[in-house]
Structures are given as structure tokens and as C-alpha cells.
C-alpha positions as CSV (number, residue, x, y, z in Angstrom):
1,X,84.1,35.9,-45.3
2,X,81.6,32.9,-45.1
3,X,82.8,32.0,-48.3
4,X,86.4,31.5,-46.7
5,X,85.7,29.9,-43.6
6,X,82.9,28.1,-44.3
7,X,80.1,27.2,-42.1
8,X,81.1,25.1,-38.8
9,X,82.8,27.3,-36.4
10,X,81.6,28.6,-33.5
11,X,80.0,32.4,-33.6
12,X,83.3,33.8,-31.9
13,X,85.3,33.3,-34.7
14,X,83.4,34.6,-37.2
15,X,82.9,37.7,-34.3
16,X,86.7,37.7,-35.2
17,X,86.8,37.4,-38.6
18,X,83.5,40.3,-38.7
19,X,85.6,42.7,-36.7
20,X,88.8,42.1,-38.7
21,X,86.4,43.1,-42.2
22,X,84.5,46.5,-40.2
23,X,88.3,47.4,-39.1
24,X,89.8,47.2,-42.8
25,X,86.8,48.7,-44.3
26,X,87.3,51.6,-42.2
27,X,83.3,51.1,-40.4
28,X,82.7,53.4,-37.1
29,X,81.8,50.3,-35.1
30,X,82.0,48.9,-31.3
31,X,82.9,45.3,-30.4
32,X,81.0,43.4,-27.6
33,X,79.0,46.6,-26.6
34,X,77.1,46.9,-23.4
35,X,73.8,48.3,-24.4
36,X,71.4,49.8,-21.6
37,X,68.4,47.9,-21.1
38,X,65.5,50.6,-19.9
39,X,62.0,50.1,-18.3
40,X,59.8,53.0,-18.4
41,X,62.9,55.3,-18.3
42,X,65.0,53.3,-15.3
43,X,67.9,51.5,-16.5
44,X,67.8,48.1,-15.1
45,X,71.1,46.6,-16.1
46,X,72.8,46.5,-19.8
47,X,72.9,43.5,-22.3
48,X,76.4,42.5,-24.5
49,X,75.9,42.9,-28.5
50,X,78.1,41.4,-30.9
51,X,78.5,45.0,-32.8
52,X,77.0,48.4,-32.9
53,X,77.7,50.1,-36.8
54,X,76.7,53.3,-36.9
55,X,73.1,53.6,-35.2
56,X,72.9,49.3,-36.2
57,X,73.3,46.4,-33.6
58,X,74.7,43.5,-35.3
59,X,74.2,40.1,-33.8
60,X,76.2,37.0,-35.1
61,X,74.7,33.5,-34.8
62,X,76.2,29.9,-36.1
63,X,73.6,27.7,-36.5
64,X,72.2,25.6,-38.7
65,X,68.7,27.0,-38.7
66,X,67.5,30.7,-36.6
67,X,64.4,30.1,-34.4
68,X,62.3,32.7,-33.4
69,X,64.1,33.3,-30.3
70,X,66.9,34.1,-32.1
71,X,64.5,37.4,-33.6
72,X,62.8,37.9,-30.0
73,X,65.6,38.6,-28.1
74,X,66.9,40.7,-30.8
75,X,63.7,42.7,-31.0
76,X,64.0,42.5,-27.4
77,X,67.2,44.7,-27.5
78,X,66.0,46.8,-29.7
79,X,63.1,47.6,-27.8
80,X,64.9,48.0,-24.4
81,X,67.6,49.8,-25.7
82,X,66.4,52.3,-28.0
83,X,68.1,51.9,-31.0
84,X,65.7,51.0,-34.5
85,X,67.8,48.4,-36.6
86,X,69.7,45.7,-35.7
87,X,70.7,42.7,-38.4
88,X,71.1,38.9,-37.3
89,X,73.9,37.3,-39.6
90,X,73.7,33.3,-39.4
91,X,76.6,31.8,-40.7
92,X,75.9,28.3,-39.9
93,X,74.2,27.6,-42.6
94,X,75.6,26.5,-46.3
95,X,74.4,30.4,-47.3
96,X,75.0,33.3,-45.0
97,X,71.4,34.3,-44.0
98,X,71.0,38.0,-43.2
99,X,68.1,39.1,-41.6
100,X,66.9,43.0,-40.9
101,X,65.1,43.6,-37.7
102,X,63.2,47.2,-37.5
103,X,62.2,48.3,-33.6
């Protein structure tokens, strides 16, 4: 997919694109998922991810280099939410960068 489209769009079309790839490969996965944030038990409010695969968030960035905020507020959600993994794909670089994230 980055291979096709390259690396200067903005993160909703390769959102698009992403989805089109999880539907055709057959993936158990949710789109723009509202994930509860919780503090010590009490739901406060719920966040948007790009994707939930499986027990996996998946959140899409496009830019040319990830900052650590980019991993904090995806540890963040993990944290809050209580799910364990969650990958960040950059594609806004020359190489797709895939990074794991482990609550």
C-alpha cells in the first residue's frame, strides 16, 4: 500500500486505503473506534482510534518523522483503555515505519 501511494497524503487516505486492505484480507477489525478512557475504574469520556484488529489498536500517522508524543499518547490509550498492544504505522516517510507499542 505505501509502495502504491507513496508518501504525501494526508493520514485519512491511507485510513482509507488501510481499511480497504483489513476488509479484503478478511481481518475482524473496527474503523474509527471510540475506546473508553478509565480512571481508577470511572469512565471519564472515550478517545477515537484509527483501528482496533483483534485485541490491537492501530494508529496511522503521515509524517515525515514520529516524536515522542506520537508514542505517549499512544501508550496513553493503551493505558486508559485497557487494551496491551497497539502499533503506530508512519507513512510519511520514504519507508513505512511500523512501531509496536506494549501497555
Amino acid at each position: 500500500m505505501h509502495h502504491t501511494l507513496g508518501a504525501h497524503f494526508q493520514e485519512l487516505t491511507y485510513q482509507r486505503a488501510l481499511f480497504q486492505e483489513f476488509r479484503s484480507a478478511g481481518l475482524d477489525f473496527g474503523r474509527e473506534v471510540e475506546i473508553p478512557v478509565f480512571y481508577k475504574g470511572i469512565r471519564l469520556h472515550s478517545r477515537r482510534v484509527d483501528f482496533v484488529v483483534d485485541d490491537c489498536l492501530v494508529e496511522i500517522k503521515a509524517k515525515a518523522l514520529l516524536e515522542p508524543k506520537d508514542f505517549e499518547q499512544t501508550l496513553s490509550y493503551l493505558r486508559a483503555s485497557g487494551y496491551k498492544i497497539a502499533l503506530v504505522l508512519n507513512f510519511g516517510s520514504s519507508k513505512l515505519e511500523i512501531n509496536r507499542i506494549v501497555n
